[in-house]
TORMITI-463236 format. One record per residue (C-alpha): residue in three letters; x, y, z; residue number from 1. Coordinates in pm, whole numbers, plus 50000, padded with zeros to 5 digits. Example, Ala and Ser with C-alpha at 12.3 -4.5 7.8 and 13.67 -1.06 7.14 Angstrom:
2
 code    xx    yy    zz pos
  ALA 51230 49550 50780   1
  SER 51367 49894 50714   2
//
This chain:
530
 code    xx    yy    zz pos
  UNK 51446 52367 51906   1
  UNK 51171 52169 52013   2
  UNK 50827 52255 52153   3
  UNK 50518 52106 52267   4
  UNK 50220 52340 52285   5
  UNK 49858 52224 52375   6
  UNK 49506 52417 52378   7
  UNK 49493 52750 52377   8
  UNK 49815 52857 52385   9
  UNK 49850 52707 52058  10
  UNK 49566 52978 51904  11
  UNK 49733 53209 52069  12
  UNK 50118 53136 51928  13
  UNK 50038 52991 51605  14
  UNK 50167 53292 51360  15
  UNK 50513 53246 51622  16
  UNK 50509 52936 51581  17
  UNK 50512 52880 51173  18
  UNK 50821 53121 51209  19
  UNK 51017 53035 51435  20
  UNK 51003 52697 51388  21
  UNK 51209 52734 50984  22
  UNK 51471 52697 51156  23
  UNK 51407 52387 51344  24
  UNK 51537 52033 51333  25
  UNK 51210 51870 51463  26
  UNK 50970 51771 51217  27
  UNK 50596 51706 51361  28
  UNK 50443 51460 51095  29
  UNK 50047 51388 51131  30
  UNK 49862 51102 50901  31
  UNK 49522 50984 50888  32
  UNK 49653 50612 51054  33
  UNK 49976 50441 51215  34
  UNK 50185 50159 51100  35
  UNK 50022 49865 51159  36
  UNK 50325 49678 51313  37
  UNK 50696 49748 51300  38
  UNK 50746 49384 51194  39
  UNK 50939 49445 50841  40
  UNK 50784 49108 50662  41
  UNK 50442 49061 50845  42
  UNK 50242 49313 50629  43
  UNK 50209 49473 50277  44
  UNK 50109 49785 50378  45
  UNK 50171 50128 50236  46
  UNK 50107 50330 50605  47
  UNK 50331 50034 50726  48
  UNK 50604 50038 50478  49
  UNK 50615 50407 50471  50
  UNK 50716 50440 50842  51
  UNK 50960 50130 50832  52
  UNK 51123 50305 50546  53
  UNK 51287 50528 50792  54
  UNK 51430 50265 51020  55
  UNK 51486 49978 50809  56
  UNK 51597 49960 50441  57
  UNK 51588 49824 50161  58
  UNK 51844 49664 49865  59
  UNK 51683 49960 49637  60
  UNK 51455 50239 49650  61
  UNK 51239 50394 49416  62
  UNK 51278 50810 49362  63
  UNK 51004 51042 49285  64
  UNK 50994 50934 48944  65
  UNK 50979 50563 49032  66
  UNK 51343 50486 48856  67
  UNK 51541 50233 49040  68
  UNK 51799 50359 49310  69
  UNK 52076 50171 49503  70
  UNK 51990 50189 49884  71
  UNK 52204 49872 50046  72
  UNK 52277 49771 49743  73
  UNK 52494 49950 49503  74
  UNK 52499 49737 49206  75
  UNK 52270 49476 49066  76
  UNK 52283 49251 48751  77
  UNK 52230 48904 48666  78
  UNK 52577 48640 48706  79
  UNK 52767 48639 48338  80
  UNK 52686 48283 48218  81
  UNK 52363 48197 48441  82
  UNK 52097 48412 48359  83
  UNK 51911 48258 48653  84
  UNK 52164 48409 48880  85
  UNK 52087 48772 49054  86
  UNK 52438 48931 49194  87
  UNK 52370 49196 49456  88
  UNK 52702 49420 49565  89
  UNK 52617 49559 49875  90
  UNK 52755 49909 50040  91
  UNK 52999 49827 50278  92
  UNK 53035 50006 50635  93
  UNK 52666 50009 50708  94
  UNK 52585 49952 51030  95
  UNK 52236 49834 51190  96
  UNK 52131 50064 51509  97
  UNK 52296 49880 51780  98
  UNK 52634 49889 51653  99
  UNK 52638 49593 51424 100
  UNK 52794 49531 51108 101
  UNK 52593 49497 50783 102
  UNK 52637 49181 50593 103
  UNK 52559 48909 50355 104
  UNK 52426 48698 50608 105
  UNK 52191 48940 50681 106
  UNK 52041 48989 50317 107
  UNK 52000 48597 50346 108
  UNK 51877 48577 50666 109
  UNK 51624 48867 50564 110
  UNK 51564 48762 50221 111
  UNK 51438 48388 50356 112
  UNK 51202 48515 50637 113
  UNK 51015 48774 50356 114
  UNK 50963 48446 50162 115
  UNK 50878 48244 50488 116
  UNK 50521 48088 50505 117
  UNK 50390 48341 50789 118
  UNK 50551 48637 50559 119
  UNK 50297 48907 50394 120
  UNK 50603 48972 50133 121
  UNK 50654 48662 49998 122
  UNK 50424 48626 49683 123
  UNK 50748 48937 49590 124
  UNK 50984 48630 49607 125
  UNK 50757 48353 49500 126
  UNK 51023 48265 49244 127
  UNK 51315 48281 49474 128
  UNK 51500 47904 49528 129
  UNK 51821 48010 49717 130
  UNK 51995 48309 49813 131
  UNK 52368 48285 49938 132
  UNK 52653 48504 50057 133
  UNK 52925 48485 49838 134
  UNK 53167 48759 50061 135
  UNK 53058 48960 50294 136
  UNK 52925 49217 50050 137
  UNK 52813 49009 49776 138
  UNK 52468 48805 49748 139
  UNK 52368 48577 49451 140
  UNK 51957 48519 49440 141
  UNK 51902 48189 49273 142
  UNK 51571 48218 49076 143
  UNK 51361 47964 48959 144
  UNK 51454 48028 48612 145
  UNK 51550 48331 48385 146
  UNK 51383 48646 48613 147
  UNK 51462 48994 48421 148
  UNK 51220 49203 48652 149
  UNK 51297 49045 48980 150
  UNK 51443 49385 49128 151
  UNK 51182 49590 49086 152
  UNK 51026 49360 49397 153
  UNK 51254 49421 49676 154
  UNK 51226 49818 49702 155
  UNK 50928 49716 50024 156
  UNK 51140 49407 50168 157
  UNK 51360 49543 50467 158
  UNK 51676 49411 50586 159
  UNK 51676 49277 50908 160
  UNK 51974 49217 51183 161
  UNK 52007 48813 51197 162
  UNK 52209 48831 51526 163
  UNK 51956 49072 51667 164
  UNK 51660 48895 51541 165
  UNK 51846 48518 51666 166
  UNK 51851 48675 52016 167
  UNK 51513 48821 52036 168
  UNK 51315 48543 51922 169
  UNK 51151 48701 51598 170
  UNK 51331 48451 51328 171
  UNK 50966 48383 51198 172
  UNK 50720 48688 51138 173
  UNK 50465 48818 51314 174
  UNK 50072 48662 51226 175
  UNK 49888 48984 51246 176
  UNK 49589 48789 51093 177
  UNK 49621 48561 51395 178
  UNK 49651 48862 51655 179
  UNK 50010 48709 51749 180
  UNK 50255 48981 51890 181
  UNK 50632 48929 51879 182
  UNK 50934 49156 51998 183
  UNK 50993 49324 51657 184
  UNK 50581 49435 51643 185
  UNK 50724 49762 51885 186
  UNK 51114 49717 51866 187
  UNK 51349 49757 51610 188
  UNK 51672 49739 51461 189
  UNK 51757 49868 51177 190
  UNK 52034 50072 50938 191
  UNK 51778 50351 50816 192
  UNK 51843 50684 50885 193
  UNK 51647 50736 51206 194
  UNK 51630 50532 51499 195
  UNK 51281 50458 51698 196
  UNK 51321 50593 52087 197
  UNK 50917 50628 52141 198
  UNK 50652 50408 52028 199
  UNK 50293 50446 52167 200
  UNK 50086 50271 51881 201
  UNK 49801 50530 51742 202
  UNK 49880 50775 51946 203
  UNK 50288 50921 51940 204
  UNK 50616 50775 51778 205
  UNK 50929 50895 51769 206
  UNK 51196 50876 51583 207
  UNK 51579 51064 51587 208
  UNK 51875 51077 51357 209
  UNK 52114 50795 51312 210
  UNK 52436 50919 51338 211
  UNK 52626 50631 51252 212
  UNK 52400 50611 50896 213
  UNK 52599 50592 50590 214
  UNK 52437 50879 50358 215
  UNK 52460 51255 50452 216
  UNK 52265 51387 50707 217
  UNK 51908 51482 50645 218
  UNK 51819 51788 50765 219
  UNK 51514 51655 50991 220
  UNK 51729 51538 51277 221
  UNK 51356 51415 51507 222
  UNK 51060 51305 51362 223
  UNK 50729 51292 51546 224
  UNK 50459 51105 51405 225
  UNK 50093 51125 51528 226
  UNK 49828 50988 51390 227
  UNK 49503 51190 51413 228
  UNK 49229 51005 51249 229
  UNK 48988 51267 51241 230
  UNK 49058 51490 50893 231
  UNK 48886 51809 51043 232
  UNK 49169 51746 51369 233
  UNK 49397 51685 51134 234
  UNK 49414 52002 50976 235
  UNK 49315 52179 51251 236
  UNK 49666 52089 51427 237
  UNK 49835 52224 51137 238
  UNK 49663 52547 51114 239
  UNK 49764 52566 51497 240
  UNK 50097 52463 51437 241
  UNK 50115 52145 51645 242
  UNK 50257 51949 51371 243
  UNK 50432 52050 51031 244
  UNK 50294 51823 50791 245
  UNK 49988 51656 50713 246
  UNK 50018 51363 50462 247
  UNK 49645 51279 50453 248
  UNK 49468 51614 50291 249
  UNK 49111 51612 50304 250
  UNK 49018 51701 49957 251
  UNK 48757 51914 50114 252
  UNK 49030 52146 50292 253
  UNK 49278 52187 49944 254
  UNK 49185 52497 49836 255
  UNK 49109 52644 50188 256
  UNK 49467 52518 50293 257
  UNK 49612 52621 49956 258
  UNK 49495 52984 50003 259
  UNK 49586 53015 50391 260
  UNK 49907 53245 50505 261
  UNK 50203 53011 50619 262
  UNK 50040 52689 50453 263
  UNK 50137 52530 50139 264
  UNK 49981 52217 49963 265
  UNK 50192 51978 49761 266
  UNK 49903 51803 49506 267
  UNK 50047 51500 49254 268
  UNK 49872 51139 49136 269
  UNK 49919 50802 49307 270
  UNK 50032 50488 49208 271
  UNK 49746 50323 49377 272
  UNK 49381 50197 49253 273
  UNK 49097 50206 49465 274
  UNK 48789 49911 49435 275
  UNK 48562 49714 49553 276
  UNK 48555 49377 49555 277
  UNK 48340 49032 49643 278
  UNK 48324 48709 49711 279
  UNK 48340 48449 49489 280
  UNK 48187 48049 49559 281
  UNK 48043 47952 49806 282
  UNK 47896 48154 50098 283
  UNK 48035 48203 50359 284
  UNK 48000 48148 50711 285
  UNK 47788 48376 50865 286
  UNK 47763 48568 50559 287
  UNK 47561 48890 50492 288
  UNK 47414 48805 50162 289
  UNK 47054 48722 50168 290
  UNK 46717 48733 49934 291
  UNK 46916 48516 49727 292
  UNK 46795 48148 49848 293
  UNK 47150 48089 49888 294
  UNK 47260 48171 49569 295
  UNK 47588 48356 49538 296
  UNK 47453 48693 49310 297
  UNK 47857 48795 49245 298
  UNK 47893 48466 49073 299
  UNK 47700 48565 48760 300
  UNK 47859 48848 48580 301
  UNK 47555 49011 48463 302
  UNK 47524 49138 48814 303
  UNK 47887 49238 48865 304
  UNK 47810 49419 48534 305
  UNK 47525 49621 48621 306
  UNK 47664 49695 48943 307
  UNK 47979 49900 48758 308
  UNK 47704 50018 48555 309
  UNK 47525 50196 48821 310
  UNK 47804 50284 49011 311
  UNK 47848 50703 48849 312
  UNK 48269 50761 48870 313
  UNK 48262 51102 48763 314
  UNK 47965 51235 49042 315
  UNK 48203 51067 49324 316
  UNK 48530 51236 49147 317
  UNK 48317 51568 49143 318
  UNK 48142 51554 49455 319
  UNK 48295 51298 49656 320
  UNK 48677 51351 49575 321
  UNK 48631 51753 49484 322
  UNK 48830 51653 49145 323
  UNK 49127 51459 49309 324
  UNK 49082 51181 49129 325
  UNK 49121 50993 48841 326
  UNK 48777 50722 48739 327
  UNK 48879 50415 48570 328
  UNK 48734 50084 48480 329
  UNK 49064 49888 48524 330
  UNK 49269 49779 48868 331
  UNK 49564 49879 48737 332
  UNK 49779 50257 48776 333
  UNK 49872 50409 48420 334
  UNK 50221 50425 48615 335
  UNK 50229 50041 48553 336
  UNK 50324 49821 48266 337
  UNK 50046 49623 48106 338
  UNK 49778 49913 48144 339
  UNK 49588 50033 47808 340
  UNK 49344 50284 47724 341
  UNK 49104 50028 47610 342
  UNK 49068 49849 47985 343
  UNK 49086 50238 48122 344
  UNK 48782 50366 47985 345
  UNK 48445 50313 48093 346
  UNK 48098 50321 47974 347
  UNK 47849 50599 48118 348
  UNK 47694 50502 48393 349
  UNK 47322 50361 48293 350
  UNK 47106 50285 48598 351
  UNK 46807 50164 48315 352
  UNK 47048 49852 48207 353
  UNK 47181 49792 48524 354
  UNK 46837 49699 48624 355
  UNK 46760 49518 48324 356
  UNK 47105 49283 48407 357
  UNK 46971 49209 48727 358
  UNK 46680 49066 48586 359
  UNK 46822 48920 48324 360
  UNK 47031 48729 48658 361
  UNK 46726 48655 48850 362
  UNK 46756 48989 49122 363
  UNK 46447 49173 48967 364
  UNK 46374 49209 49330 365
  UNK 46765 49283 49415 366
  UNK 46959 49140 49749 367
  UNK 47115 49246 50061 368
  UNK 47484 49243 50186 369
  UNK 47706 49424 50363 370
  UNK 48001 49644 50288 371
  UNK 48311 49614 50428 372
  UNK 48546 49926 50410 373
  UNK 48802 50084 50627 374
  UNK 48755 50500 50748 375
  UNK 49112 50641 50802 376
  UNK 49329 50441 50500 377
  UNK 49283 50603 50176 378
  UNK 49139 50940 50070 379
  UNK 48770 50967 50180 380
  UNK 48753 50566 50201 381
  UNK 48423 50561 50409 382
  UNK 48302 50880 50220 383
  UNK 48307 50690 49917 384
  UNK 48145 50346 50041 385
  UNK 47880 50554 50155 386
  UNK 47782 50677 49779 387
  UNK 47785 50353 49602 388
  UNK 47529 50213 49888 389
  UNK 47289 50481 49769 390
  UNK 47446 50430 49402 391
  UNK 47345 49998 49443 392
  UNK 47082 50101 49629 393
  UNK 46933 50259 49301 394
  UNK 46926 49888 49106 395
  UNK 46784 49678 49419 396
  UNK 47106 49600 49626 397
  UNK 47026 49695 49971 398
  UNK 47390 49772 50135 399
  UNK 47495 49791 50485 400
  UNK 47803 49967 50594 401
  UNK 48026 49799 50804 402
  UNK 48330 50101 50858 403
  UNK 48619 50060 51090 404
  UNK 48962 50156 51105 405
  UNK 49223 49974 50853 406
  UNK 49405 49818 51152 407
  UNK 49068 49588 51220 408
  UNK 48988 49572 50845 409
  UNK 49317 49472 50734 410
  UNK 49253 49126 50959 411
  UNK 48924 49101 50789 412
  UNK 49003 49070 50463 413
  UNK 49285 48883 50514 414
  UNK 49120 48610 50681 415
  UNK 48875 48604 50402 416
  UNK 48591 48765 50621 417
  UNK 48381 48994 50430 418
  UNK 48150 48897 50106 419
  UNK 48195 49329 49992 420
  UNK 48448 49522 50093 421
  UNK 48655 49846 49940 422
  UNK 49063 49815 49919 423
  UNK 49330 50012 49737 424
  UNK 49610 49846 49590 425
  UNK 49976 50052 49500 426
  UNK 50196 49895 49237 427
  UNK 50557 49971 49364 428
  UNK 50690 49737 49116 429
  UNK 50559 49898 48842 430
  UNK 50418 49580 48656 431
  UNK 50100 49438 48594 432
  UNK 50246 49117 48758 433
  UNK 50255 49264 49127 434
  UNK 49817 49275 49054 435
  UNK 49796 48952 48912 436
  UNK 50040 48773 49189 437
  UNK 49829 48926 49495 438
  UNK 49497 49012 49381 439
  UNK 49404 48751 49133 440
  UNK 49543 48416 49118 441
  UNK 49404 48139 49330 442
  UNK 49478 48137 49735 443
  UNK 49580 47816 49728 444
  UNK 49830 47566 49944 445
  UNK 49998 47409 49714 446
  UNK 50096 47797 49541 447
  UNK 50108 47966 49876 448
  UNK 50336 48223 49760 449
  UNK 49983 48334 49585 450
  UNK 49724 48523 49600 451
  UNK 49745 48652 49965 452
  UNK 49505 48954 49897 453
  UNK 49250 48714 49655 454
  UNK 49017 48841 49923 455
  UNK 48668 48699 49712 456
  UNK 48879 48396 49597 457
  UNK 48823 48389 49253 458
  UNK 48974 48073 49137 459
  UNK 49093 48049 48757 460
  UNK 49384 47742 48718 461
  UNK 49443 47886 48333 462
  UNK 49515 48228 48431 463
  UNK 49666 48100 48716 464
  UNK 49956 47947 48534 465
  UNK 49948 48224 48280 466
  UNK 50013 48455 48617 467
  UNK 50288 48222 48717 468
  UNK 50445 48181 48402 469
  UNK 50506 48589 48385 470
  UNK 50810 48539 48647 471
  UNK 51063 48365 48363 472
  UNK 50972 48473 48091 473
  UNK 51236 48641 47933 474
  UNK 51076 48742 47587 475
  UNK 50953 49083 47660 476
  UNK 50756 49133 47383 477
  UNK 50580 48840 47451 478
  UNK 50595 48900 47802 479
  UNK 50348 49174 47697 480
  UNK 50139 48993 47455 481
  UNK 50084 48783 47803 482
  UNK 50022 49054 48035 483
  UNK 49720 49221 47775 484
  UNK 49586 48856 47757 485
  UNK 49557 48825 48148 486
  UNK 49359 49138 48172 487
  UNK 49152 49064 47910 488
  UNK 49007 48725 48116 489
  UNK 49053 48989 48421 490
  UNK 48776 49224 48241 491
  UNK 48594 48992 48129 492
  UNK 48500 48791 48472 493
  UNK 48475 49135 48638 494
  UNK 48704 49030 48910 495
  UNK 48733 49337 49081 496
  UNK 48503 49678 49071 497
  UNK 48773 49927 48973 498
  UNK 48697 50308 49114 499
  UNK 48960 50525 49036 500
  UNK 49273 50623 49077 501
  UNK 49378 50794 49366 502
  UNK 49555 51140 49370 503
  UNK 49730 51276 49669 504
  UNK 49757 51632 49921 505
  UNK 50005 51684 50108 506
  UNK 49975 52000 50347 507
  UNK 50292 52173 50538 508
  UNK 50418 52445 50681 509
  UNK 50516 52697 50418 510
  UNK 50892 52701 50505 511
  UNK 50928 52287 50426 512
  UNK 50895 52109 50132 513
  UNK 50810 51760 50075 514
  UNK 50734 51625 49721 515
  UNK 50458 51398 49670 516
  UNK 50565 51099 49618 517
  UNK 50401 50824 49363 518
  UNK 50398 50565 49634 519
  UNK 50278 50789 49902 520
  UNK 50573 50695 50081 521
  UNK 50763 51032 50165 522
  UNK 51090 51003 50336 523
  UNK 51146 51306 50547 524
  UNK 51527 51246 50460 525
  UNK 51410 51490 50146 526
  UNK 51268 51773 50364 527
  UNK 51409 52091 50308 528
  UNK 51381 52407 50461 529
  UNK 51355 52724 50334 530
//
């Protein structure tokens, strides 16, 4: 059964509404934003990769508990007598959406455009020299040398059709950066377990059963997805009942929502940090720092120092985040190998030294710049921004908000754009490596597999082959000795401006349940219905 109800004959049928609609096969899905292209490879993208997960998959998945699961893949290990060597047994009978046959020569095909130039996926594969089809179901990954970990990267790189991708001109991936558009941006073909049949970007998508899928069928046989980027709209249309689940909780509305008849709220933490971060070097052009007679201020630690100082973790978790969150002093999940307690914890916030820093650096008098943050990504994003202005503003660092949606901020950053700006950052392979690889080593050409979200462009070559080193290494232990080492010089140069860590809401009707999932990437696939 399937309805469509506007206005007020929504008020007037909601209590019918949550009722009758236990029974039904349509599920009416609301987040704060959409996808930001259907294009599997062109960005790294939670919003994005959480949609695609539905049409397009992956070698492996991650479950609730972030283990490893076989998705297109049903066995993985490295070749007996080349340790360089990844074997991948695929599932056979898989089919894409138009009829198509799953193969090997589609894992390749896919596998090489994620690692392309133009990719947003390919720092995942930066140590990635060949892949071939041995059969039909079998692929061998040729790595650059010994890579234990190497699987935990492909659970976000989708498998494309190479046929269907030949014939509609998308063999190399969309430059969202760039504003370029290709077929794939609105059309797809995939062998997920829904197929697209509507796509109206930021307003309506939708998205039905695939019958020919190989697993069993979920019990969500439509999905529409709406994103409503106003949170008070949001929750509005689920107290009405014109959608069934709302991904994107205000933390404001929990307990309200918690408490209401036919409403339940599904609560867990995130693998995701949130922070701020800056701009390293030279200025810019065009840039919004001044009173610093051209000086770069986020060069000298002592003010990146007394900015964390002044910035109070526990007032925004209190008042800011109503207690769903988790303040921390280090860009890195406790879900994720390489974190520790020491890099965790933070000094109280002391406005008195943070002052004293910044005249210790010369900014007695302070400085001006603007920050950069999207309003609809993470939880209370802008909200957020908007207390560490008045926080900075308490030490002499006159901010100006510059707030827009993530699908214009994304570009921003990317292209290097901003001197202050506020990102989150999920882990979905579960090691400290995934940070280093995007966030901190150099963005440079001749590593261009590097640093694609080095959005200040700190530049360290030592760490830098450190970072690159972690890909082989095969001891471990001293794997780990590694990873502690890197975060120390991470720490130390203040790199990024670590928030907290962010913890998630999920509202729905109170007949459906959908876990929260660590990645915030729910698949309605594991809906059920009372």
């Amino acid at each position: 059964m399937k309805k469509t109800l506007t206005g007020i004959a929504v008020a007037l049928l909601a209590s019918s509404v949550l009722v009758s609609a236990a029974s039904a096969e349509t599920v009416r899905w609301a987040r704060a934003s959409d996808a930001l292209t259907l294009d599997p490879h062109s960005q790294n993208q939670g919003v994005t990769h959480n949609f695609n997960h539905h049409i397009y998959e992956t070698l492996m998945d991650r479950d609730a508990e972030g283990t490893l699961t076989p998705r297109l893949a049903t066995d993985w290990y490295v070749k007996e007598g080349d340790e360089t060597v990844w074997i991948f047994e695929l599932r056979e009978g898989v089919k894409f959406h138009n009829g198509a046959d799953f193969t090997a020569e589609d894992v390749v095909f896919s596998l090489d455009r994620a690692k392309s130039e133009g990719s947003n996926m390919r720092q995942l594969h930066a140590d990635v020299v060949e892949i071939r089809a041995v059969d039909d179901h079998t692929v061998e990954v040729q790595m650059a040398g010994p890579s234990p970990l190497y699987p935990n990267n492909v659970t976000n790189t989708f498998m494309m059709d190479k046929d269907w991708s030949e014939e509609n001109d998308v063999v190399e991936v969309q430059d969202f950066g760039a504003g370029e558009d290709n077929y794939a941006v609105r059309n797809t073909n995939g062998t997920g377990p829904y197929v697209l049949v509507e796509r109206d970007p930021d307003v309506r998508s939708v998205l039905r059963v695939f019958e020919d899928h190989w697993a069993d069928a979920p019990a969500v046989t439509e999905i529409v997805y709406t994103p409503i980027a106003d949170a008070a709209t949001r929750v509005a249309a689920l107290l009405s009942g014109e959608v069934d689940i709302v991904q994107d909780v205000p933390v404001q509305d929990i307990e309200r929502l918690a408490s209401t008849d036919g409403v339940k709220v599904e609560t867990g933490p995130e693998n995701r940090i949130i922070y701020f971060g800056y701009r390293f070097g030279d200025l810019r052009d065009g840039t919004s720092i001044s009173g610093t007679d051209g000086a770069n201020p986020f060069d000298d630690v002592r003010v990146l120092e007394a900015m964390s100082l002044a910035i109070d973790r526990d007032a925004i978790r209190q008042v800011v985040m109503r207690g769903q969150s988790i303040p921390t002093c280090v860009a890195n999940p406790p879900f994720v190998a390489g974190w520790a307690p020491e890099f965790d914890a933070c000094p109280p916030t002391d406005v008195e030294r943070a002052r004293e820093l910044m005249a210790e650096a010369g900014y007695a008098d302070g400085f001006s710049v603007t920050l950069d943050t999207p309003n609809d990504r993470y939880v209370n994003d802008e909200a957020i921004s908007q207390a560490v202005v008045g926080m900075l503003g308490q030490i002499g660092i006159e901010v100006s908000l510059g707030s827009r949606p993530v699908a214009q901020h994304s570009p921003l950053i990317l292209n290097n754009e901003t001197d202050f700006y506020l990102l989150g950052w999920g882990v979905p392979t579960f090691d400290s490596a995934y940070i280093f690889n995007d966030l901190i080593h150099s963005k440079t050409a001749e590593f261009d597999n590097y640093g694609t979200y080095n959005i200040g462009l700190y530049e360290n070559p030592e760490l830098d082959e450190k970072i690159r080193s972690l890909g082989t290494m095969t001891d471990l232990e001293a794997r780990d000795a590694l990873v502690h080492e890197i975060w120390t010089t991470v720490q130390e140069d203040r790199v990024l401006l670590p928030v907290h860590n962010q913890v998630l809401a999920y509202a729905m009707r109170s007949d459906i349940t959908l876990p929260v999932h660590p990645e915030n990437q729910p698949m309605l696939t594991t809906v059920t219905f009372e």
